[in-house]
LOLOMI-259900 format. One record per residue: residue in three letters; x, y, z of N, C-alpha, C in turn. Coordinates in steps of 0.02 Angstrom, whole numbers, plus 50000, padded with zeros to 5 digits. Layout:
<nodes>
ALAXYZXYZXYZ ...
</nodes>
This chain:
<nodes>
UNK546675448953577546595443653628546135446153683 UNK545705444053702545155442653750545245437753806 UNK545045441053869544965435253923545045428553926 UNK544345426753883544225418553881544615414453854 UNK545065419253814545795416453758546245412653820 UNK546405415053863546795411453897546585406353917 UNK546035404353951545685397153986545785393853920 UNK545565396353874545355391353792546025388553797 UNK546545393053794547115390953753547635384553822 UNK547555387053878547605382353944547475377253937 UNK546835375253926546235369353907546565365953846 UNK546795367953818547265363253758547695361853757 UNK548305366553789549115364953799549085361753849 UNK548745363753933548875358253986548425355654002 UNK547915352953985547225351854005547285349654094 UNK547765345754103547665341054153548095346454230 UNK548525350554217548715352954242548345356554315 UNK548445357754361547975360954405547975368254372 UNK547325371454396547325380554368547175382154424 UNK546705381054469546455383154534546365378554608 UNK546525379054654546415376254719546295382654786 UNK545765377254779545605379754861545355374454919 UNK545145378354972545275371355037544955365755025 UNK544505364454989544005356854964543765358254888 UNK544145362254866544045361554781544835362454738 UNK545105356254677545565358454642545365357154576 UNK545485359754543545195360354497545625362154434 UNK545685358354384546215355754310546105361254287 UNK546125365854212546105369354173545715365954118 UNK545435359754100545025357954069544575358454137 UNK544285357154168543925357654197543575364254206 UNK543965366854246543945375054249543735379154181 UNK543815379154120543575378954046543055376454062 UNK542785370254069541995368554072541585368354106 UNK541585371054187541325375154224540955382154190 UNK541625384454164541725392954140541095391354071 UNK541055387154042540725388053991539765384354000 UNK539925382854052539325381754089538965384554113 UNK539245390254158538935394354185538695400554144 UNK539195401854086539085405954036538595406053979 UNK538415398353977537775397453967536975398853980 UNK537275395354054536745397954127536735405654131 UNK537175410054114536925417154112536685417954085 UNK536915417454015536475417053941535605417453958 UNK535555410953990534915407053976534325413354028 UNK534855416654091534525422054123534525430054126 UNK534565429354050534465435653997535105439054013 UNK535925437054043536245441754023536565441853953 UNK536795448153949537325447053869537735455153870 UNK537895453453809538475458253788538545465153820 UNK538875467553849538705474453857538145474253940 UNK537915470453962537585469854036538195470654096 UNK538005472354138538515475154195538005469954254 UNK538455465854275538355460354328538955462454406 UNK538355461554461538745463654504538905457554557 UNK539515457254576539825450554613540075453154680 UNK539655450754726539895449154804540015440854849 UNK540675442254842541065434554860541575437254901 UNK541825430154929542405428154954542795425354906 UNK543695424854923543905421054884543825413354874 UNK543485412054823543195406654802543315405054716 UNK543145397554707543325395754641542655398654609 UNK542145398054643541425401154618541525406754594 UNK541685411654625542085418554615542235418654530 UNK542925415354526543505413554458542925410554398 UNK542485407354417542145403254373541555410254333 UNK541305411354389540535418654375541015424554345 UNK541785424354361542035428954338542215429054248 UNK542575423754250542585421954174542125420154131 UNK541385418354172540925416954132540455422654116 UNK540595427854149540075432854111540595439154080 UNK541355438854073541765441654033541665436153955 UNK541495430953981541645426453917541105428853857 UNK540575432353878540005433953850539795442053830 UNK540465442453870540505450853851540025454353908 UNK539865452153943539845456753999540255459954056 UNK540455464154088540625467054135540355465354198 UNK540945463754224540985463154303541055469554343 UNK540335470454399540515476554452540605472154529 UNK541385472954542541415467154603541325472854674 UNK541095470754721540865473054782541315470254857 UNK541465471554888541975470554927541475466954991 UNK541445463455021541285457755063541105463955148 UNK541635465955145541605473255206541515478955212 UNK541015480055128540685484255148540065485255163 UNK539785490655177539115491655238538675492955175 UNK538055493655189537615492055122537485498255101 UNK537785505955137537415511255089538095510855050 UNK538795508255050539305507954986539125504854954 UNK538705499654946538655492654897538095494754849 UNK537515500554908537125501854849537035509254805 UNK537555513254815537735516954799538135516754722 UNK538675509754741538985507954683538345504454619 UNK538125500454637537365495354616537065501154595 UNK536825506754606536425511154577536775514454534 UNK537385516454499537635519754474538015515754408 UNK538075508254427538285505854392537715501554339 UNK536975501854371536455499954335536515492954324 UNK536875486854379536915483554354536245476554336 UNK536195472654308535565469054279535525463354341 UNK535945458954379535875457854415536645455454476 UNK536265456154518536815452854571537025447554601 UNK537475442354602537785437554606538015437154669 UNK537835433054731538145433754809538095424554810 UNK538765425954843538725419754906538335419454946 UNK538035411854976537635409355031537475413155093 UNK538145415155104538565415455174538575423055184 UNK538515426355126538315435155118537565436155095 UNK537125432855115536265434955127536015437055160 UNK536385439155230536175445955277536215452355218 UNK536725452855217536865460055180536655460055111 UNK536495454055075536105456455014535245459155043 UNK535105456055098534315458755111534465465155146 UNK534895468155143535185474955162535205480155116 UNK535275475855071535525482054988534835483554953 UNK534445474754977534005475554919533315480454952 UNK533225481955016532955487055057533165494255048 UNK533755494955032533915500855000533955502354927 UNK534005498054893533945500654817533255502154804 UNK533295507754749532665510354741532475506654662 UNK532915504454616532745497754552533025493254579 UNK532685490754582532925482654602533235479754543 UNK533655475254553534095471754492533845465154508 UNK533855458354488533825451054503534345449454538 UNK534075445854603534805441454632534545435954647 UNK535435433054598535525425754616536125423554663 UNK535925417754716536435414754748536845410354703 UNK537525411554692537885409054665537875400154658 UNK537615398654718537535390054730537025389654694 UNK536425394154678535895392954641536015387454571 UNK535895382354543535885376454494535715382754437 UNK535445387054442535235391454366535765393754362 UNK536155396354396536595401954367537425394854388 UNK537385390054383537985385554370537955382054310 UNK537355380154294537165378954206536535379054170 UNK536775380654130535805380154095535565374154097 UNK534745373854076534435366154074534615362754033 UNK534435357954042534545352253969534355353053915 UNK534955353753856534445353453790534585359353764 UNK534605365353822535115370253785535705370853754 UNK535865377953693536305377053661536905379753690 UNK537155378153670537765378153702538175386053678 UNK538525390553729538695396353745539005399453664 UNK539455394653646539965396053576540455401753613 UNK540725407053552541145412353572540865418553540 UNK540415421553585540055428653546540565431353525 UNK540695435953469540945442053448541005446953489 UNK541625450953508541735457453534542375460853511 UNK542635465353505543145466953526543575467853568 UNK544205467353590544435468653659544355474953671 UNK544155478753648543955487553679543375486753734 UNK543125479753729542185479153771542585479753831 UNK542235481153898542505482553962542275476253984 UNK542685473554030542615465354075542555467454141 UNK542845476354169542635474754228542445481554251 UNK542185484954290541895490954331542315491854416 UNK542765492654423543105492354487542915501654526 UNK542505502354558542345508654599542995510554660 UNK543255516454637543675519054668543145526054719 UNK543365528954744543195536454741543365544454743 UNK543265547654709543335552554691543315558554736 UNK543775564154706544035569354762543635572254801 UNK542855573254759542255573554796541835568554868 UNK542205562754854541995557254897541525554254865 UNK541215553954800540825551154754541245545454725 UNK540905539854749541195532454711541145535054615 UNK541595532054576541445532454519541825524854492 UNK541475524354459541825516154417542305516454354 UNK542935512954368543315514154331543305509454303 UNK543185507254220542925503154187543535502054118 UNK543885494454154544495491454109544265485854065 UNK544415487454011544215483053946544695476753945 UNK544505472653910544825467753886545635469353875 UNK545625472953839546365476353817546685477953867 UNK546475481953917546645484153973547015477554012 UNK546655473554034546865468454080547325461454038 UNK547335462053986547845457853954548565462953934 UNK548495466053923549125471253917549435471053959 UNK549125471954052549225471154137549685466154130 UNK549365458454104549465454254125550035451554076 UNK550185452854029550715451953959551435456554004 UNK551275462354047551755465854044552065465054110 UNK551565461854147551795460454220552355452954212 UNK552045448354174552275441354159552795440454147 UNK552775446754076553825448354037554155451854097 UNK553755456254142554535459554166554565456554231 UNK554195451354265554335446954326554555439754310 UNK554485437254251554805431254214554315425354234 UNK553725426354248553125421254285553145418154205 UNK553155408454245552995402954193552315397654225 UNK552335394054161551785388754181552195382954240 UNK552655385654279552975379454319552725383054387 UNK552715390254395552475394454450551805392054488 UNK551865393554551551285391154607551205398654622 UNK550615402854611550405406354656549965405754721 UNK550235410354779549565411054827549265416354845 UNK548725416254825548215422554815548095425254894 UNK548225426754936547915432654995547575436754984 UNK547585440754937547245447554906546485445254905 UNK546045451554914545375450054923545335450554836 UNK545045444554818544735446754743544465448354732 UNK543785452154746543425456554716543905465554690 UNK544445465154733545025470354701545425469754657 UNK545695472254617546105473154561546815469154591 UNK547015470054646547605465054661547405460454663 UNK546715457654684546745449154698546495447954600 UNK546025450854574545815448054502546395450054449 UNK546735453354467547305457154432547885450954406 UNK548095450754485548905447254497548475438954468 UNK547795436454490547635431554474547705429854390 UNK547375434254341547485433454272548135434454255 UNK548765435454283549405436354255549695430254263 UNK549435425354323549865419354344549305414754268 UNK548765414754279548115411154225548755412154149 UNK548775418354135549015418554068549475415354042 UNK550125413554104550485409554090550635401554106 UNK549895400554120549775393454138549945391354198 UNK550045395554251550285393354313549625390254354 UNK549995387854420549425383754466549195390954531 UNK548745393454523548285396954584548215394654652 UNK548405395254707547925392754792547595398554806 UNK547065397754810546545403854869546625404554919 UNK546835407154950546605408455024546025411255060 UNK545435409055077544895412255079544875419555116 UNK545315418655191545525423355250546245421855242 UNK546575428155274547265427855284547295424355346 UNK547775421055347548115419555419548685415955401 UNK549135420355461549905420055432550195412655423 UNK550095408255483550215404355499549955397355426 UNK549305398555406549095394155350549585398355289 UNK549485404055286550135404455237550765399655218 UNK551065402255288551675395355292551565389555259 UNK551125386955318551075380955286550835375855225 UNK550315382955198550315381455132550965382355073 UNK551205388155061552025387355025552165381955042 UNK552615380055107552825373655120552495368655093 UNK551885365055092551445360555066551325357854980 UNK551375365854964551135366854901551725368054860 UNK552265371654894552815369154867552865378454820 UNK552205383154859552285389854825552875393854784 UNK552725397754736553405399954715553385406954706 UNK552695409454717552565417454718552155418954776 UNK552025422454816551265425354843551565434254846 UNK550865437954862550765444954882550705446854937 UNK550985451054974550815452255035550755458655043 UNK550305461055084550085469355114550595471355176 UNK551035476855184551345476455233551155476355324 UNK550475475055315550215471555378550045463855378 UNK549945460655324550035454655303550815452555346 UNK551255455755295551995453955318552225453755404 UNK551765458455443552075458455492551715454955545 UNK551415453155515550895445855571551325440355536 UNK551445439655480551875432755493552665434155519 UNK552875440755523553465441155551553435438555626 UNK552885440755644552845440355716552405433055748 UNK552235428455719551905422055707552235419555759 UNK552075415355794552225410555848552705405755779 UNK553405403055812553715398055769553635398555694 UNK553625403355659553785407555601554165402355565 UNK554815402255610555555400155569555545394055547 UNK554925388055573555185380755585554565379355507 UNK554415385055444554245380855412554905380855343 UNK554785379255307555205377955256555195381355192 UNK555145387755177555015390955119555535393955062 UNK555845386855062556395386155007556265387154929 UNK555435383954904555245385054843554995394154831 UNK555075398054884554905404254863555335405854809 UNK555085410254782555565415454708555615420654724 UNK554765424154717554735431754745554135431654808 UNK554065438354832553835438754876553455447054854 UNK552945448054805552585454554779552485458154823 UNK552495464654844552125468354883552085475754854 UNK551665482554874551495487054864550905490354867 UNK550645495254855550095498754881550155504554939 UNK550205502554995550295505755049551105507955081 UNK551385512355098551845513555106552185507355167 UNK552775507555151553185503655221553705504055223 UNK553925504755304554275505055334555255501455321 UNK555755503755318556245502455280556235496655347 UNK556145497755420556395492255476555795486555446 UNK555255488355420555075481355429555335477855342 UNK555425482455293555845477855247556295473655229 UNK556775476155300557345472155317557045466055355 UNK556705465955377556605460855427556215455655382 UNK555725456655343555515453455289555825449855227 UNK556485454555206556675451655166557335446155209 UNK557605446255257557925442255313557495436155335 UNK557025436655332556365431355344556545426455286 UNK556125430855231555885424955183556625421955121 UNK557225425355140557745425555105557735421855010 UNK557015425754995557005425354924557055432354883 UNK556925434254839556675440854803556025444754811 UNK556355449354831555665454754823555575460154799 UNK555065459754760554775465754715554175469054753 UNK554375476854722553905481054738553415484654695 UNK552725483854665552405486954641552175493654642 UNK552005498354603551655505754601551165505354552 UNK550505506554555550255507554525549515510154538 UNK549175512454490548245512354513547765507954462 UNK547075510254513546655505554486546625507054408 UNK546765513354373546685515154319547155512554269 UNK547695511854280548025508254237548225499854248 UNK547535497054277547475489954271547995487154329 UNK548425490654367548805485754421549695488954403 UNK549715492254340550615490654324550555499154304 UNK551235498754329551515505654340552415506354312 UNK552515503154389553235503254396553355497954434 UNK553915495154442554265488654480555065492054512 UNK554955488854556555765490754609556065482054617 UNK556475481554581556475473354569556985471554627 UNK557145464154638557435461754692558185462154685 UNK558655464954656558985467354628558995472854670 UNK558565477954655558425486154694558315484354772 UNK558475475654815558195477854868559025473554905 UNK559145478854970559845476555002559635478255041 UNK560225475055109560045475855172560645480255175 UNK561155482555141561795485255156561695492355163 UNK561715496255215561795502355209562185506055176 UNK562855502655188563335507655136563415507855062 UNK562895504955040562645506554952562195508154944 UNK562315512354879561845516654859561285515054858 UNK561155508454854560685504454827559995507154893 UNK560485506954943559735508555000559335514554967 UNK559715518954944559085524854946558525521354898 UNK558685516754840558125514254790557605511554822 UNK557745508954901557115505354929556645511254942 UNK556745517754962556495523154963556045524254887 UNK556395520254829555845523954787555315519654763 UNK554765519254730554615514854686554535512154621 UNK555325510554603555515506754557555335512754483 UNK555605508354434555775510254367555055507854337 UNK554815511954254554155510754246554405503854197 UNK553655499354212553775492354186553685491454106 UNK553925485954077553775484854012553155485653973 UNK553145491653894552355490853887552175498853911 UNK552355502553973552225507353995552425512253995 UNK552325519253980552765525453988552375528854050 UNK553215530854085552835534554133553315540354141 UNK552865547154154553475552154150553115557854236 UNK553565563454235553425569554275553425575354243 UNK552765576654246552755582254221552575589254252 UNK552695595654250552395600754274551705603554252 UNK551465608154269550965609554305550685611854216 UNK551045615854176550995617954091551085608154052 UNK550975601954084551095596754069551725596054020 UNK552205599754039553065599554008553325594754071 UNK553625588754031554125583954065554585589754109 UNK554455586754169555095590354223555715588454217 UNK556055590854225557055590954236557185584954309 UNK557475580954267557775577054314557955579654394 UNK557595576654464557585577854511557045583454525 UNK556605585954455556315591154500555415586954515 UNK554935589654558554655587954568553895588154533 UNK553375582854514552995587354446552345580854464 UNK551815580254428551255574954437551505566854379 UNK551505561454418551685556154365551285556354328 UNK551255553654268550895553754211550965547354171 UNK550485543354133550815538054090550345537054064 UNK550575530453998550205530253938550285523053913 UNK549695515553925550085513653880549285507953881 UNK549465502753826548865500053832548635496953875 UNK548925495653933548415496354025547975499854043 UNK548015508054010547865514954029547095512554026 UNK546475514054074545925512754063545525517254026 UNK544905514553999544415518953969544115523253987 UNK544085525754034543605532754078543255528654124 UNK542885535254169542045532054229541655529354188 UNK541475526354218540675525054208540075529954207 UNK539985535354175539395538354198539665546054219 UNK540305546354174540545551154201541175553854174 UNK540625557154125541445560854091541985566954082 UNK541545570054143541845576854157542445574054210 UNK542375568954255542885567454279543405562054219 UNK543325557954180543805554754131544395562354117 UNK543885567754084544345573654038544665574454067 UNK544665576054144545255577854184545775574754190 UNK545595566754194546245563054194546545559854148 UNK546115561254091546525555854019546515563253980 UNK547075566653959547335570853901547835570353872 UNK547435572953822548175568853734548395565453758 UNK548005558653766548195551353759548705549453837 UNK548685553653890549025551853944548765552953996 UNK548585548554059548165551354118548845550654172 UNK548415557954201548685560754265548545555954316 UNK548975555554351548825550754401548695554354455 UNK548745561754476548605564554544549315564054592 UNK549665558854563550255559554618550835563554615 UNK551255565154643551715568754668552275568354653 UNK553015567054619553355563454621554135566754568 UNK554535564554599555145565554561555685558654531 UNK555925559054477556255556054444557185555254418 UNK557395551454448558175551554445558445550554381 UNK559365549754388559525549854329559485542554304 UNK559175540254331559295531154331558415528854293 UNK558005535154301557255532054316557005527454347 UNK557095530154421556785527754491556165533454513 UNK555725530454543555435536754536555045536854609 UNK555325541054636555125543154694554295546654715 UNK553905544854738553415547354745553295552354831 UNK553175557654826553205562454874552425563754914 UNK551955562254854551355566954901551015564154836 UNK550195565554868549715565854814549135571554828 UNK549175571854746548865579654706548245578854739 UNK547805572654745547035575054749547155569754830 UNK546745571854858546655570254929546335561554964 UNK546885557354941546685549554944547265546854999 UNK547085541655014547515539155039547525530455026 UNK548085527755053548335519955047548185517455096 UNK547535513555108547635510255163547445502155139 UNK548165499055164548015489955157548035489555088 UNK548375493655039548325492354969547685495654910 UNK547315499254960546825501154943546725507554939 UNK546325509454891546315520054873545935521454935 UNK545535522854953545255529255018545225535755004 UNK544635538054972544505544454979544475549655040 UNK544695552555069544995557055130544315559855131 UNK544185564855070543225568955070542705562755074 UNK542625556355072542335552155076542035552655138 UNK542705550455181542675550155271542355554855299 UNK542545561455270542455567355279541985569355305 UNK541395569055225540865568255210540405566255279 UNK540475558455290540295555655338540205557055418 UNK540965560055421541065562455489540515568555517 UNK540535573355452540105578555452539375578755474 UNK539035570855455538465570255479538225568655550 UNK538625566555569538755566455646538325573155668 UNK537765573655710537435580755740538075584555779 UNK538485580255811539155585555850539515589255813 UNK539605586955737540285589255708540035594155636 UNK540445600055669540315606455633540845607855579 UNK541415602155585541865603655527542415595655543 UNK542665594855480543095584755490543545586355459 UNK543975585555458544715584855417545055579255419 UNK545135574055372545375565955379546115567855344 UNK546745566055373547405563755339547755558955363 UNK548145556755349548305551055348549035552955393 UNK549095544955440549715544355461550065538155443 UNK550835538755440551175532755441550885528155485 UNK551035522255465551035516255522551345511055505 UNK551485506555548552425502955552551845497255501 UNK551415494355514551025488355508550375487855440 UNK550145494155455549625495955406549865500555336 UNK550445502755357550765507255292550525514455301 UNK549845516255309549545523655320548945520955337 UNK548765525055392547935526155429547415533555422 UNK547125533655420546545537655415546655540155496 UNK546775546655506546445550855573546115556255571 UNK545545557255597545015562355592545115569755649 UNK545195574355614545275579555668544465584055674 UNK544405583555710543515586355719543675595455747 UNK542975597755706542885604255753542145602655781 UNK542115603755847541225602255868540835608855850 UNK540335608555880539715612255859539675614855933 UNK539375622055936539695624255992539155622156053 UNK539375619356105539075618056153539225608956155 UNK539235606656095539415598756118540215595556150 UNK540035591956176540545589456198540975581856167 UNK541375583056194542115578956146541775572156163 UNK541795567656134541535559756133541945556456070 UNK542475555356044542615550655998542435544755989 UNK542155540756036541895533556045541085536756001 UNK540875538056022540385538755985540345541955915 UNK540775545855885540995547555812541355541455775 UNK541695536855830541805529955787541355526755774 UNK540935524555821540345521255812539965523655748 UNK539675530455740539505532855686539745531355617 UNK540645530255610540895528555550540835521555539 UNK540845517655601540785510855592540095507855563 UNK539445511055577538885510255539538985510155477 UNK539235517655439539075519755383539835516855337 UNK540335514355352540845513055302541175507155330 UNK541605504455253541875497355281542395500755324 UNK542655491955369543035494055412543675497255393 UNK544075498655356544655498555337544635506855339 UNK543975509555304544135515655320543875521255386 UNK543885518155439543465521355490544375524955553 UNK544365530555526544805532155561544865530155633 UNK545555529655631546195526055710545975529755751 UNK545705534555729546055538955812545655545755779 UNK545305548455852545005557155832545185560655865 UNK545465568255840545725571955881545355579655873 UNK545115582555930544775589655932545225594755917 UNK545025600355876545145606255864545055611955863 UNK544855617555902544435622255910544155626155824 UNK544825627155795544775629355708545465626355687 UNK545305622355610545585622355584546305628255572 UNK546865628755540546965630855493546985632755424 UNK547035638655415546815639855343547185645655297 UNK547145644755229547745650155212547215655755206 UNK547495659355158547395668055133546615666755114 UNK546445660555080545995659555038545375655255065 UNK545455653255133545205650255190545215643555169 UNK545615640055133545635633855117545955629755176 UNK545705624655210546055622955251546645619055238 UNK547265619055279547805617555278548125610055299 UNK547745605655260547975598455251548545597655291 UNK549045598955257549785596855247550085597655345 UNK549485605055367549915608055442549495603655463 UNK548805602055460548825595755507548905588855509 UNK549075589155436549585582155434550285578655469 UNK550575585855480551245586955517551015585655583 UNK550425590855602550445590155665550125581855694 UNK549835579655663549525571855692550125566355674 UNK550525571055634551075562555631551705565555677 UNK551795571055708552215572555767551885568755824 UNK551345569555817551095566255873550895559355897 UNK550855556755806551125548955830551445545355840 UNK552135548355847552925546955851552865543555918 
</nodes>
């Protein structure tokens, strides 16, 4: 089974049914099918095909869903680009991923004449509103269903690496129906379900969680921007029965002017995960929305599914056991093996501490362009995930720390040497150290500890400014703090962990 299998098979069982809405577009599942096979045409007709890597910068939009299925439908690969980032990420990814051409919204043509000044091959770009790339001319033949296997890759999602080098992690067909087969059985999602999308889609949560609700025929809302308040009132309206939330998402609508006076009786669940949070604001969330809530674990590499902490695993009662489970994240999901192993890759002893590991047909195909980093993380058939973590007698699985130096921010990976990197270029700064702190709202933040260069003087306003040029916003560290020298062990490696301690004592 392949992508396009689901719209096809939609398009016949409900034709009439809604598949997608957004603020001035709704749009049936026959419909949506002949959009999708329109535009897939219209690629066709502008030399893409099988095996071409197409790169997409959008908002959440039906345009988006449509360019998305229509150049998977053809066997090409999607490389999606994030809306906030600054143009040396966009063309960094674009150069590495070689893609044939690029696909932008209207409304993002500042920053494509940004990328295309910095790329050194130019690729073709089309505006998505463009009439060529929504259907071919008249008279053309019509798209059919090329041949592939589900092993072909549908999408290129750029994470980055311990180095701070973006690399593309490239999920096949197989990959993202397996996601979406295994997320469906173990959350019980039907074709009667209303999702509402928040998640930015050009990420694996927003295109992810979107094909799991698609597969089982459910109805989609977009949200283009968050805002808490249209949340509300969309569930209420729409009559929602799922959405996702980031635990800074959650706490702007906790805190919403008149919150309480809408009506969100048709909720079921309420998804969240990615970024760490806070047990005070879980209580207060799940007291809010008084439906079910599940908690996700997972990475970009194994397509979105990991493990689940189901609503079941979530109480407000202290005096059961049950609280410590909110502490973990959840049992591994249907479809998936996930184990701990030590350092000789021998399964660890219950409670002891070792790197998660798992295996299953989610597991992705390697980088892009890069296979000295794949070897490291896919062996005998199981990739390391880098994280930290111990396992009960129940299989709950607690996650402690992570092996290679990333962080969670807003649901999102963050390379720590990335920032790093960056900070370094700064003419003041003679040495950067980025780790991460809790935060009640954001889950974990990026803070930069600087050593200067001798004779300059302390300015953090201006080292932000610097990060704010060169990276999207999400990762431009909170807060900078001076250091005369690092710490460092025997081996002069500097000592993460002591100034990890020391910046989150200090944000208490």
């Amino acid at each position: 089974m392949i992508i396009r299998d689901i719209l096809e098979h939609n398009a016949r069982i409900h034709p009439s049914r809604v598949a997608i809405s957004a603020k001035k577009d709704e749009v049936t599942y026959r419909e949506l099918h002949r959009r999708v096979l329109d535009r897939a045409a219209a690629l066709t007709a502008l030399g893409i095909t099988r095996g071409d890597r197409v790169g997409v910068l959008a908002h959440n939009t039906v345009k988006f869903v449509e360019l998305f299925f229509a150049a998977t439908h053809i066997g090409a690969a999607v490389v999606q680009l994030h809306h906030m980032f600054v143009s040396r990420e966009m063309t960094v990814i674009l150069q590495d991923a070689r893609v044939k051409a690029l696909f932008y919204e209207e409304d993002l043509e500042d920053k494509v004449g940004e990328i295309r000044a910095a790329l050194s091959e130019t690729p073709e770009f089309y505006r998505m509103e463009d009439p060529r790339t929504i259907a071919p001319e008249e008279g053309a033949e019509p798209v059919g269903n090329p041949p592939f296997p589900d092993t072909e890759i549908a999408m290129v999602i750029y994470t980055t690496g311990p180095e701070g080098r973006p690399r593309g992690a490239m999920l096949s067909h197989r990959n993202l129906m397996a996601a979406s087969v295994y997320s469906a059985m173990e959350l019980g999602f039907s074709r009667k379900d209303v999702f509402l999308s928040c998640a930015t889609l050009p990420y694996l949560g927003g295109v992810g969680r979107m094909l799991r609700f698609f597969h089982v025929g459910a109805t989609i809302i977009l949200q283009k921007e968050f805002d808490p308040i249209e949340v509300l009132r969309t569930i209420e309206r729409r009559s929602v029965t799922h959405v996702v939330l980031t635990p800074t998402m959650m706490y702007r609508i906790l805190d919403a002017p008149d919150a309480e006076r809408f009506n969100l009786a048709t909720l079921k669940l309420v998804l969240y995960g990615g970024a760490w949070i806070s047990v005070d604001l879980l209580k207060r969330a799940m007291g809010f929305f008084r439906c079910g809530l599940v908690q996700s674990y997972a990475h970009v590499e194994t397509t979105g599914v990991l493990t689940f902490l189901h609503e079941e695993d979530h109480t407000m009662d202290d005096r059961t056991p049950y609280m410590k489970k909110l502490m973990s994240a959840g049992q591994e999901a249907v479809g998936v093996q996930v184990r701990v192993v030590d350092e000789e890759g021998r399964e660890a002893e219950e409670g002891m501490l070792g790197e998660v590991v798992a295996r299953g047909r989610n597991v992705f195909a390697g980088y892009l362009n890069d296979p000295k980093s794949t070897a490291e993380v896919l062996r005998d058939g199981w990739l390391y995930t880098g994280d930290m973590a111990a396992l009960d007698e129940e299989g709950y699985l607690y996650i402690v720390d992570r092996k290679r130096d990333t962080l969670m921010v807003e649901s999102v990976t963050v390379s720590l040497k990335e920032i790093e990197n960056i900070l370094c270029e700064h003419p003041s700064v003679k040495e950067a150290a980025v780790v991460g702190r809790p935060d009640y709202t954001m889950g974990e933040v990026p803070v930069a500890v600087v050593v200067l260069k001798e004779g300059e003087k302390e300015d953090p306003e201006a080292i932000l400014e610097h990060c704010r040029r060169n990276m999207a916003p999400f990762k431009v560290p909170r807060a900078v703090e001076y250091v005369s020298v690092f710490p460092r062990n025997a081996q002069g490696k500097v000592l993460k962990a002591t100034i990890r301690d020391r910046v989150a004592a200090r944000g208490r």
